[in-house]
N, C-alpha and C positions, 0 to 999 in steps of 0.2 A: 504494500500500500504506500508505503513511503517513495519509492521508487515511482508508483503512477502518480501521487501529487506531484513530484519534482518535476515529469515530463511532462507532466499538464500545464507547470507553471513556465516551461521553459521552452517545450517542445511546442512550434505550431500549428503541427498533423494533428497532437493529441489535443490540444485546444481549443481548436476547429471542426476537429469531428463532430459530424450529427450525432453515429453509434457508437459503441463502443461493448464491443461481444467478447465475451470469457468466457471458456467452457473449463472445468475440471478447474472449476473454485475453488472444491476442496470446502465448500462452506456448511456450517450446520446450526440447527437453532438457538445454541450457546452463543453465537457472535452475534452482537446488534448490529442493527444498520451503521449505529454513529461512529461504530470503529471504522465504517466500511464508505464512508462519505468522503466523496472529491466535489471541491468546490466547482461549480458552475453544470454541474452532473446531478442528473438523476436517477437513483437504484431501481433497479427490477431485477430480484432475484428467483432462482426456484432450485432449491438445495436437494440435494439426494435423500432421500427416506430409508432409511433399514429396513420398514416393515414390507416395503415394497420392491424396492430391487433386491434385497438379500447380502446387502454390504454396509457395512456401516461406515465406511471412507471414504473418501475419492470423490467424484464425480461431481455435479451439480454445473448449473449456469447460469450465466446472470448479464444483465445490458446496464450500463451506462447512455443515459438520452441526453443530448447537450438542450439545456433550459432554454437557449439562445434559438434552438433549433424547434423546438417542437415542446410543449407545457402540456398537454391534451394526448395521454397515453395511460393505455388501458390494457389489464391482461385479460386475455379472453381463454386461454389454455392451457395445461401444462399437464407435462405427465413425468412419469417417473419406471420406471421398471428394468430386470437384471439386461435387457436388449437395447432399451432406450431411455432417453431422456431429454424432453421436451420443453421450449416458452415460447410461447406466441403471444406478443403485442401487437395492439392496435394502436396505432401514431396517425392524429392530424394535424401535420407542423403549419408554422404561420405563413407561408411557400412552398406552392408544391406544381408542379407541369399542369397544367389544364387537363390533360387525360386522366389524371389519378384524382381523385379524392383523397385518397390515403393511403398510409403503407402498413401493409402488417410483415411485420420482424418476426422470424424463428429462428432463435440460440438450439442449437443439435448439439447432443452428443450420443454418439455410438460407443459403446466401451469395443477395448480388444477381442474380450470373448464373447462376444453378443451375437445371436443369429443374426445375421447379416439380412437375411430374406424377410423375413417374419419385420425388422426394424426398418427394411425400406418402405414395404405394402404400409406398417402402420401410419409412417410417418406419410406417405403417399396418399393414404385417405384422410387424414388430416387435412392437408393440403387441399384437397378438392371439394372437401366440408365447407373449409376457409372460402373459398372460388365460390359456391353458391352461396356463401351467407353475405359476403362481401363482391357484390362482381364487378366495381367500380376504384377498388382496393388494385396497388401492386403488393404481390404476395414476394419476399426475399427470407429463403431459407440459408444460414450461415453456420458454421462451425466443423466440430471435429466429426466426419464423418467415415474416419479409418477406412473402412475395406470396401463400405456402402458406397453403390454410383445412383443418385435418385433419377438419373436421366434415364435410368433402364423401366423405372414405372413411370417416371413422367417423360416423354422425349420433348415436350416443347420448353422445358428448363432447360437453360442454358450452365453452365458451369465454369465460372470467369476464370479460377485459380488455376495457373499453367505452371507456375515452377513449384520445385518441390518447398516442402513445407518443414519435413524430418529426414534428415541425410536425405535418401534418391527418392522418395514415396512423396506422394502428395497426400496430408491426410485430412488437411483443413479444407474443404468447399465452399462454395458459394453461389445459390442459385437462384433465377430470375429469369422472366418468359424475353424480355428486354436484348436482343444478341448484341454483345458490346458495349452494352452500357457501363461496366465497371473493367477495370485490370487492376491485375496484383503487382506488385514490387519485391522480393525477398529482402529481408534484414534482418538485424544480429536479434536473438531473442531476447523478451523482458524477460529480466529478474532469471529465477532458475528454471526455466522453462525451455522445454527442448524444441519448439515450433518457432520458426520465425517470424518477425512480422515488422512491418515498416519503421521505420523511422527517422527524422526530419533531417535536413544537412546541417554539416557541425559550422560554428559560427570562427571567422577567422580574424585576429586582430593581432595588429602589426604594432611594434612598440619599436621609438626612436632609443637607439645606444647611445648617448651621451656622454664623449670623454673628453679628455682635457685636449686631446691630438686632435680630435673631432670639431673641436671648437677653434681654438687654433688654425685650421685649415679653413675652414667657412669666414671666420673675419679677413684672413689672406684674401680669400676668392672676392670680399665681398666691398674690403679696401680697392681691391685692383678693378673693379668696377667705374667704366665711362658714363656714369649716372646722367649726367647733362644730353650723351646723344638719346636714351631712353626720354627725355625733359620735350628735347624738341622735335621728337617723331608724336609727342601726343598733343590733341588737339584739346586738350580739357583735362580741367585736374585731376576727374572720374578714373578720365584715360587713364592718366599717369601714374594715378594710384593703383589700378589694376594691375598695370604692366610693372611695378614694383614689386609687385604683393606675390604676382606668379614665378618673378625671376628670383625672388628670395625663396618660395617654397622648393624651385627647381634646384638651384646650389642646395638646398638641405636633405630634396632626397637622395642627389649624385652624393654627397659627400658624408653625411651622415648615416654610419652603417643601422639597419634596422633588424625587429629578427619576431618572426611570425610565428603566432600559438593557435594550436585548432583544440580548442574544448566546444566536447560531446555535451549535447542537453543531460545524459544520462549521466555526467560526470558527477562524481557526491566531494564531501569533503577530503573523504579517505579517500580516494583514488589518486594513489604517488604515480609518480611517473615508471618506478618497479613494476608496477600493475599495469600500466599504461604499453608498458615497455610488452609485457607477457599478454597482454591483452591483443596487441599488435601480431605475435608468434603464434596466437591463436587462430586469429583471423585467416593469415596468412596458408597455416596447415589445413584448415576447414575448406579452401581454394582449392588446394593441392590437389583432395580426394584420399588422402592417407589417412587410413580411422584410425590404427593403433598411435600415430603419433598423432594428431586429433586429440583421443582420449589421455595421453600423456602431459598434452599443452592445456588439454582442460583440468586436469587434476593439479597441474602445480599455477594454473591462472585460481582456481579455489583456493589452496591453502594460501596463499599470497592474500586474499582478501579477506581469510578469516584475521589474518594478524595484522591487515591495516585496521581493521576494524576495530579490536581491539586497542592498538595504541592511538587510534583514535577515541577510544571510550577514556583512559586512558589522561589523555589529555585534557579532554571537556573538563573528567573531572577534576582534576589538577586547577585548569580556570576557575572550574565554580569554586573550589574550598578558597581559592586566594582570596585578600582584602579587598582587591581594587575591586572599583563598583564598573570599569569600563571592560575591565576582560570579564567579569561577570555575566554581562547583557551582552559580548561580543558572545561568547559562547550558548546563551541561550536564543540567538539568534540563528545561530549553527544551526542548533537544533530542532528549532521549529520551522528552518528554513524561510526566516521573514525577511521581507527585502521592501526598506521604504520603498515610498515612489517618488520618484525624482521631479521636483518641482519645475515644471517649465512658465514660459510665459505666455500672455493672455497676447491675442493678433486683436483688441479693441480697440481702435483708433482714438473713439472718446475718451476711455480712460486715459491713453497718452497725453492728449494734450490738456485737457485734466491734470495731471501732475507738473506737467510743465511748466501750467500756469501758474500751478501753487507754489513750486519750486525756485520759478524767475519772477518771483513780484517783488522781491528787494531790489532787484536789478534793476527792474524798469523805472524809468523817473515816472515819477507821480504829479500828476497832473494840476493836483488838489493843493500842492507845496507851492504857496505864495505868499507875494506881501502887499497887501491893496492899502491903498490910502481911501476911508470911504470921504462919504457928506461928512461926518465929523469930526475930519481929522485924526481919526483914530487908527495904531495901525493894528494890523489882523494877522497870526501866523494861523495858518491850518496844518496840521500835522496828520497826518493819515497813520495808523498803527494799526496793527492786525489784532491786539491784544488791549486797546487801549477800551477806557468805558465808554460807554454812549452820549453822545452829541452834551457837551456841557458849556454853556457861555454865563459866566457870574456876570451879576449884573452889579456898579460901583458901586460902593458903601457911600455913605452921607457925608463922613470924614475926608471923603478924594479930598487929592491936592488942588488947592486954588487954579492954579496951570491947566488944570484940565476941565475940559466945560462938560456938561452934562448930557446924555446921551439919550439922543431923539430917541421917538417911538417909531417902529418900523411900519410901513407900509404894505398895502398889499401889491407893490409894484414891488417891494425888494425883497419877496418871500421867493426863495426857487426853493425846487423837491430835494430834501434828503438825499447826500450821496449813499450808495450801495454801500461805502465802507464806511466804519467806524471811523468819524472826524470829532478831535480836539481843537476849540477854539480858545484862544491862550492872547490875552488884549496887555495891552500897553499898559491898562491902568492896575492891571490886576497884579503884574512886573514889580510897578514903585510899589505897590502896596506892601507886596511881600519884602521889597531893599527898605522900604522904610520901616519896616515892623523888624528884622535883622538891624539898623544901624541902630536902635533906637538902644 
């Protein structure tokens, strides 16, 4: 499970899928769902019964539905027995081709020893059950159907899987009336599972080497640079910027050695490059066609993993018992696999010049910043402040200095509106008032 969260979260095959079909779970009524829960997924499972197939291990199936894909799924079948084992859904996703209504899913499994005949016919009238209840329904039968070919009871199912699935045998199918509407891919198995199945391309990133010689040789390259002919071949400073900006990244990738990493979505913490190394010797032999060395490179790619594992348990716990409170939450982020999200920015244009505005209002001269001389000879600072209080003009005490004559009443010709901003009105007499209440 840990394994299908990380390529859910990383892989974008597994992200993106509508389904997502498992056969040989391995699940039984002791596991809840909530162990068994991947984000953006929804379970449908149908676990093996002992009273009914006569085993109490193994088998069982189950579908992951992407929520994005389809909300409106319903099971309408399922069955269980030592031959078979059956789930039929019915899916009406929020898109679907104009000729279908809807799709009904069937998770198969056939065990090894199972009558082969007796679980095709069954599985076959099923199918044609489905056909008359649903006739507007595409019907897609999928999974492990070992030795069974359903094309021999049904011939207008098609069966999309062409490569093998287990060393030389194909035993995973896939069928639908549809001719070509799906193909397979072969890839490395999930987890310990001996079937293969798809998986996304690994993600490549290239990191600059930075050494003292590196840097050294780039200010060389970039002193000895006729910067001026670059000046007057450009028509606009646009230009010229450009044409800088490319000639400087070109000298840094000639001259600055670089050196390229391929990590696999399926990649975990513990995965050293030892593993990485045998994992590759693996690959390689599984090419080849040589089982016994095959089964050699898979047994020493195992015990390699059990012991990173380990000294990766190992370590965590080492981080958690420490004091610091940052290797702490580094290591339970390991483990939970959380990964902020990285904040980008907003394309609003409003908001932009919105902060501009509020950012460059010191800058701008203000308009409101004068000294008038009115009818009374009075003079008037207006001072604008972003923080200042609300509109305040005192009016002269009784006491004014003889020098200063008394101040008209205003008119309705000299009332203008309210400026939008906060203005301090700050008078001549209000000045001496305050120097002479200080000299005094």
């Amino acid at each position: 499970m840990d394994e299908l969260a990380l390529m859910r979260s990383m892989n974008r095959d597994f992200a993106s899928s509508c389904v997502l079909c498992f056969t040989e779970s391995w699940l039984c009524e002791d596991i809840p769902d909530c162990v068994l829960k991947v984000e953006g997924f929804h379970l449908l499972r149908a676990d093996r019964q002992a009273s009914l197939s006569g085993k109490t291990t193994g088998g069982g199936v189950c579908f992951y539905i992407n929520s994005g894909w389809c909300t409106d799924v319903t099971v309408i079948a399922q069955h269980c027995s030592s031959s078979l084992e059956y789930l039929f859904i019915h899916c009406k996703p929020f898109y679907s081709p104009r000729e279908f209504a809807s799709f009904i899913l069937a998770a198969v499994y056939i065990p090894p020893d199972a009558d082969v005949q007796a679980a095709q016919c069954a599985l076959a009238d099923q199918i044609l059950h489905m056909e008359r209840t649903f006739p507007d329904s595409l019907i897609i039968a999928l999974g492990d159907f070992d030795k069974a070919n359903l094309s021999q009871e049904l011939p207008k199912y098609k069966q999309y899987i062409k490569c093998p699935t287990r060393e030389e045998r194909i035993l995973d199918h896939c069928y639908s009336t549809i001719s070509g509407a799906y193909y397979a891919v072969p890839r490395a198995s999930l987890g310990l599972s001996d079937h293969r199945l798809k998986l996304s391309k690994p993600v490549v990133r290239t990191k600059k080497l930075w050494s003292n010689e590196a840097v050294e040789e780039l200010c060389a390259c970039l002193e000895s640079t006729d910067w001026d002919t670059m000046k007057a071949a450009s028509n606009s400073l646009d230009e010229f910027t450009d044409t800088v900006t490319s000639y400087i990244h070109f000298c840094e990738d000639s001259i600055v050695p670089s050196r390229t990493r391929v990590s696999y979505n399926n990649d975990k913490p513990w995965f050293t490059p030892k593993l990485k190394k045998l994992w590759l010797e693996k690959r390689k032999v599984f090419r080849s066609g040589d089982r016994d060395c095959y089964r050699e490179a898979k047994y020493r790619f195992t015990k390699e993993v059990d012991i990173a594992k380990h000294q990766h348990s190992e370590k965590m716990q080492q981080q958690i018992s420490e004091n610091g409170s940052a290797s702490v939450w580094k290591s339970f982020r390991n483990i939970t696999n959380y990964k902020p999200k990285t904040p980008h920015s907003t394309d609003e244009l409003l908001l932009a010049n919105t902060l501009n505005d509020f950012y460059c209002r010191f800058h701008e001269p203000s308009s409101s910043l004068h000294t008038s001389n009115g009818p009374n000879n009075r003079d008037t600072l207006d001072t604008h402040s972003p923080t200042s209080p609300p509109s305040i003009e005192p009016s002269p005490s009784s006491n004014t200095s003889p020098t200063t004559p008394p101040s008209t009443p205003h008119t309705k010709e000299d009332f203008t509106p309210p400026s939008p901003t906060t203005t301090l009105h700050i008078h001549e007499a209000d000045v001496r008032k305050q120097f002479k209440s200080l000299n005094a």
